[in-house]
N, C-alpha and C positions, 0 to 999 in steps of 0.2 A: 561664517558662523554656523555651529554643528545646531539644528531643529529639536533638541531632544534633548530632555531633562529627566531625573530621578520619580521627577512627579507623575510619569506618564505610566508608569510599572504600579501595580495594584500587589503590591507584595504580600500581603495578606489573604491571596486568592489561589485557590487549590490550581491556576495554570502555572506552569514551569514556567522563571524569567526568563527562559531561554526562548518561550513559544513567545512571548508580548514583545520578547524585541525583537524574534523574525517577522511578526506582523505590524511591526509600527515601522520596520524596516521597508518591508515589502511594500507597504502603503504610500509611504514616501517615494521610493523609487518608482512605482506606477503613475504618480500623481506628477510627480516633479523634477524624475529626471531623465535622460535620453540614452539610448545604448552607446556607450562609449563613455559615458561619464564616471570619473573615479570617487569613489563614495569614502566617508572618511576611514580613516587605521584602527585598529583593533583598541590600543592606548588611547585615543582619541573618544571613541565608542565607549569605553571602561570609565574615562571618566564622565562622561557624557550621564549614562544610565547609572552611576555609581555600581555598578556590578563588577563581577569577578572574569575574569577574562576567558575562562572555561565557559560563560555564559555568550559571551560576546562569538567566541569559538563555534559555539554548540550553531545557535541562529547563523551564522556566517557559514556555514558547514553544510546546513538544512537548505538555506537558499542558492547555494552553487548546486546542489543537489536538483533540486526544482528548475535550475537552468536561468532563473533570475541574474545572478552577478558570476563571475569566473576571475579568479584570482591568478595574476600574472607576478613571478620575482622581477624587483625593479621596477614594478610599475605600478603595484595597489589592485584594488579589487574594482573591478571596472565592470558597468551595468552591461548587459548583453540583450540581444535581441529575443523576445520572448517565445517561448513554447508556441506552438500550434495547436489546437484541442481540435481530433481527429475523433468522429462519433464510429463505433464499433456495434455489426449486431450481430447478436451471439445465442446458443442457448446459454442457457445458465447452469449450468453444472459445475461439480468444482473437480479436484485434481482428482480422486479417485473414480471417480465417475470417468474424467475423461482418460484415463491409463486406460482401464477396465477395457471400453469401448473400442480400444486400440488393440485389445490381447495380451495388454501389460499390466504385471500385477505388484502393483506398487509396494513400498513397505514404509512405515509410519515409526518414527519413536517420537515419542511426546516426552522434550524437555522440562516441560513445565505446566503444572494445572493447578489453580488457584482464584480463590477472590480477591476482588480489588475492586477499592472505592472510583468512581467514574470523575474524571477531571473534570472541567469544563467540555472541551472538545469532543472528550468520547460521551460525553454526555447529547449532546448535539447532534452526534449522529447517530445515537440509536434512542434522540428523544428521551432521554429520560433529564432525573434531575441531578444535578452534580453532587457525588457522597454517596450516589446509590451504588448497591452492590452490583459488580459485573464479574462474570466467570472468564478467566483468559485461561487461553491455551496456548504453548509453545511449542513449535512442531516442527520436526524436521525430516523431510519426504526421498524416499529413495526411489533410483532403478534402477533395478539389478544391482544390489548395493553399492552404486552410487547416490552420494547426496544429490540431490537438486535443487532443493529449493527449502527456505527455511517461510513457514507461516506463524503469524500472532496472531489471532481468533478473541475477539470482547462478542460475549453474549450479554444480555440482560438477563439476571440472577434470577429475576420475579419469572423469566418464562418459562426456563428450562431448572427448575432448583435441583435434580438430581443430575445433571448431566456429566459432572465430576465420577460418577460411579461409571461410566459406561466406561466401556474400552474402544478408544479412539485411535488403538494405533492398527484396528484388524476388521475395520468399516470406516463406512460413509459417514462425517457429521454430517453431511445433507439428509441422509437416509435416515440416521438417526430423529433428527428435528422433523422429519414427515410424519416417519412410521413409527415413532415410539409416544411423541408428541404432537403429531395431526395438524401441524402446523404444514400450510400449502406455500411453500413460495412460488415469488411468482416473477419478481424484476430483481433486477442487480444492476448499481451504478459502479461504474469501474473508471481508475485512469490509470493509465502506467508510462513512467517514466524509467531514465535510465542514472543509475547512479555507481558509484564505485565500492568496493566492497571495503567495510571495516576490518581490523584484525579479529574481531570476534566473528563474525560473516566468515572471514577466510577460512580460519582453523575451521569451524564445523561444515562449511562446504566442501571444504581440503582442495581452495584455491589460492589467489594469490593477495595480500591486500594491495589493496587497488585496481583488481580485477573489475570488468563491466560486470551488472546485472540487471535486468528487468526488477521494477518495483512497482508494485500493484499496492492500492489500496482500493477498497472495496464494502459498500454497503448492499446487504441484499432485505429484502422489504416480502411479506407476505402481504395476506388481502387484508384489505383497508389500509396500504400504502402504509404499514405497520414495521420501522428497522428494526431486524428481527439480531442482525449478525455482520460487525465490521470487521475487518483483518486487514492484518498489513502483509504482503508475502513480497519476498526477495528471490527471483529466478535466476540462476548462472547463466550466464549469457550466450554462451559458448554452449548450451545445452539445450536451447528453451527457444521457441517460434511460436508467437502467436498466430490462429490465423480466422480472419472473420471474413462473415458474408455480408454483402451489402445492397440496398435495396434504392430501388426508385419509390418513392412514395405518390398515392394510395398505396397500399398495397395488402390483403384480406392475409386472414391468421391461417387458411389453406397452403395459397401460396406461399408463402412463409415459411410452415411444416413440407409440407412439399420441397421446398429446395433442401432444407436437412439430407435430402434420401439420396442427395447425386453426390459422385466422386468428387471427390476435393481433385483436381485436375493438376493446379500446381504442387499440389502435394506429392503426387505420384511422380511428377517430372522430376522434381528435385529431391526424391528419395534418396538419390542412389549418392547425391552428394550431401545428402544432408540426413541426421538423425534428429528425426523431427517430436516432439511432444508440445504438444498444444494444451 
């Protein structure tokens, strides 16, 4: 017997059907069932949730994505073993900054810039309340005019209200948000995972669909632990290495800045085979 009913969907809530039934999905499968177990059929799910099967799609789509379930022909979508969460320490800087710092000068066309009302979720993560106004940007980042990687950017409307005027594809929005608006960050929470490219992804990266890519999402926070700025970026795989430093803990904010100043070591080793952007 399928655990799930119409009644569990809040339909009348600014979250997409599609986000309540990856997470009542998700829940389920953490709660109560084992890697190798086959979870019910998409028609099964449809009628379950009374929803449209593009919805059932979408959630089934997001959680292979996350590494949750992997869908086998002939066999069903069967639970898999879960992620690792691997903690990363970095500065905080974003793509321009880090091109720059390499001697590469990036190039920016911004797809799209607009307000939009904050769901549930994006409300969550930058605190605010859901229906408030938030500024997105659609971006897509070059080198040497190749694409690299495409970024979505939600700010909060109340902090930044002119930031729509600025020209974001010939600077820093980090720089911007300092030095135009005095705003200090200071942390950034990051995870990235690995997922496959859409055909909208493909054509503007000018790869393949179903290509890998790095998928970051990302909250970064100024003082008074204030979410100031989430994004979601998609890196070509085939383009793109992250690389981080990692510490023993105690460990003072000297030492820390201090190690910034030496050679990345394996970076140098593996130049000559590898074209690296961090």
């Amino acid at each position: 017997m399928i655990p799930f009913s119409s009644d569990m969907l809040q339909r009348d809530s600014p979250m997409p059907l599609y986000y309540q039934v990856e997470k009542i999905l998700h829940a389920w499968i953490t709660k109560e069932l084992k890697p190798g177990s086959v979870i019910p059929g998409e028609k099964d799910l449809c009628d379950a949730f009374q929803v449209s099967r593009s919805v059932i799609r979408q959630a089934l789509s997001d959680l292979t994505n996350k590494g949750i379930i992997k869908r086998y022909r002939g066999i069903g979508t069967v639970v898999v073993q879960p992620k690792i969460d691997e903690r990363l320490v970095s500065k905080l800087t974003g793509f321009y900054a880090d091109m720059v710092s390499q001697g590469i000068k990036p190039k920016t066309k911004v797809l799209q810039k607009e307000i939009v009302k904050a769901d549930e979720v994006l409300a969550q993560y930058l605190s605010i309340k859901p229906n408030d106004r938030v500024i997105k940007i659609h971006r897509l980042r070059y080198i040497e005019e190749e694409p690299i990687l495409l970024v979505t950017t939600f700010l909060p409307f109340s902090l930044f209200p002119k930031l729509l005027d600025e020209d974001l594809e010939d600077q820093s929005l980090y720089g911007v948000l300092e030095n135009k608006y005095g705003i200090k960050l200071l942390w950034g929470e990051r995870t990235i995972e690995a997922i496959s490219a859409d055909s909208q992804d493909a054509k503007l990266l000018g790869i393949s669909k179903g290509d890998p890519l790095l998928f970051l999402r990302s909250i970064t926070y100024a003082e008074q632990d204030i979410p100031v700025e989430y994004y979601e970026a998609k890196h070509r795989a085939d383009r793109t290495r992250f690389i981080a430093r990692l510490f023993r803990t105690p460990i003072d904010e000297q030492s820390i800045a201090s190690s910034f100043n030496h050679d990345l070591k394996l970076t140098k080793v593996f130049a000559k085979k590898f074209q690296t952007f961090s």
